[in-house]
N, C-alpha and C positions, 0 to 999 in steps of 0.2 A: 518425607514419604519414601516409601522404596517403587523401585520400579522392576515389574516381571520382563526379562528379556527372553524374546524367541529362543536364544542356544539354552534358556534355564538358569543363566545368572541373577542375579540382583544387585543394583546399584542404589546408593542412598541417595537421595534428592533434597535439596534446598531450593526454594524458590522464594522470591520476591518482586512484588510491584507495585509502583508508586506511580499517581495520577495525580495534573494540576490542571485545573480548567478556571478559566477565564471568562464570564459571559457578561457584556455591557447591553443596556437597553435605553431606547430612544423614551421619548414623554409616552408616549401611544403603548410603550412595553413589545416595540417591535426590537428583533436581535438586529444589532449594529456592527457585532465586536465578539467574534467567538474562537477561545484559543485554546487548546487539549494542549497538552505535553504528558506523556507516560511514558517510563523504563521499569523495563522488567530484566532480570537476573535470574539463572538457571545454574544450580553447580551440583552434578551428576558425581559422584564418586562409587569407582568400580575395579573392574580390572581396566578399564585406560579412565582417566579424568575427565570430564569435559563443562566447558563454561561456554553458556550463550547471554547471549545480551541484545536487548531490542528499544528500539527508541523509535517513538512514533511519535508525532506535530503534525497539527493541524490547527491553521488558521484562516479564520472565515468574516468578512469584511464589508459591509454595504457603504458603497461607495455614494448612490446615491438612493432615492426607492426606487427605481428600475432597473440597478447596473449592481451584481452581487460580485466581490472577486474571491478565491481560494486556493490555497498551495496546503499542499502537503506533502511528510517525507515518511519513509519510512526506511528505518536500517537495523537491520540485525547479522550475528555473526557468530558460529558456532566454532568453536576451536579443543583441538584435544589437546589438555593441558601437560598428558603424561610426553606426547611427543612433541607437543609445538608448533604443530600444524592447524591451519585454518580448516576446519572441516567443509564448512558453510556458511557461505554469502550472501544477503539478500539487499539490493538498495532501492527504491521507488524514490524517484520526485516526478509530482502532479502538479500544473497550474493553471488554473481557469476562468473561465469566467461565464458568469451567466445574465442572459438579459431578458430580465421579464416585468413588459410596461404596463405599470397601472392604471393610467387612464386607456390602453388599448390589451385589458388582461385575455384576448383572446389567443396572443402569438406570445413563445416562447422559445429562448433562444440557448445554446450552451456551446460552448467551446472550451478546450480542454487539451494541453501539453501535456504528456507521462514521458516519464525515462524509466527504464527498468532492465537491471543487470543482476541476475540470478546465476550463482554458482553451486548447485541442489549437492547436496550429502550422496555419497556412491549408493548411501544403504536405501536411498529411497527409491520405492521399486517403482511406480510410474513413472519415473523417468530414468531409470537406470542407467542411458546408454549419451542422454544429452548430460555433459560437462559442464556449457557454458551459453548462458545465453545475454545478450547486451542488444535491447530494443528502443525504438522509439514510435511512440504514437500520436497522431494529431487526429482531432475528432471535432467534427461541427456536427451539432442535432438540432433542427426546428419542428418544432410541434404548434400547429394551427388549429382552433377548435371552431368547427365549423357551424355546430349547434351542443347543444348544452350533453349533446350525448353523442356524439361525431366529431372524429377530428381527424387532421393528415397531419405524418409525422417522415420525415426525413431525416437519415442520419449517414455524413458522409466520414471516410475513416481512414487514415493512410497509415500505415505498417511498414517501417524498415528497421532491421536490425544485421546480429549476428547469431551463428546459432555453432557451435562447436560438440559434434557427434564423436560417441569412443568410436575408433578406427577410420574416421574421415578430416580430411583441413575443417575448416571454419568455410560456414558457408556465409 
């Protein structure tokens, strides 16, 4: 394809993506065993080159019928080919678990590790001015259904990272 750019250029575009999914089932046809893998390829030719490339995994796992667990990653990375620089960084890993009993299906439970280290492109303009950011997240959610149309939901959440602003240290 070609792509219209703000100054009035045009770059020619190739792209490609490729998906493999994975899905196992118990006797009942309940999911057991669920696995994605997809990469995609981006190669932009212009007046500068640029090649991105993105790989996403996800697998999903019943440990037993109450107890579900899940990780996933994601990474992608934009590089300008003409100069050799990495334009843009993205990496996620997730890992979780969820627990929800069926002989007691009123209470449900989730817990959930992310990493995520974001290096955003200069040209993106909602964030023009953050460079670099490298966080972590830990998350518990319970949700209790108190009648078939009522329920309390709780979600507790802790945040620490880095975060690197143009003209300030790393906070």
């Amino acid at each position: 394809g070609r792509v219209n750019n703000l100054d009035g250029t045009q770059d020619k575009r190739n792209a490609g993506s490729v998906q493999f999914s994975y899905l196992s089932t118990d006797a009942a046809g309940e999911n057991t065993l669920k696995w994605v893998n997809k990469i995609e390829l981006r190669l932009d030719d212009g007046a500068e080159d640029t090649r991105q490339h993105l790989i996403q995994s996800l697998l999903e796992g019943k440990v037993n019928k109450d107890w579900t667990v899940f990780t996933k990653i994601d990474w992608s990375e934009s590089t300008n080919t003409t100069t050799g620089v990495v334009s843009a960084q993205y990496k996620e890993f997730s890992l979780g678990a969820a627990f929800r009993p069926v002989e007691h299906d009123r209470l449900n439970m989730l817990a959930k590790y992310s990493f995520i280290e974001d290096d955003a492109p200069v040209s993106q303009l909602d964030t023009a001015d953050i460079l670099h950011e490298r966080f972590q997240v830990v998350a518990l959610e319970a949700v209790y259904d108190l009648t078939h149309r009522w329920q309390v939901a709780q979600k507790f959440a802790y945040k620490w990272g880095l975060e690197r602003v143009a003209g300030f240290e790393s906070t």
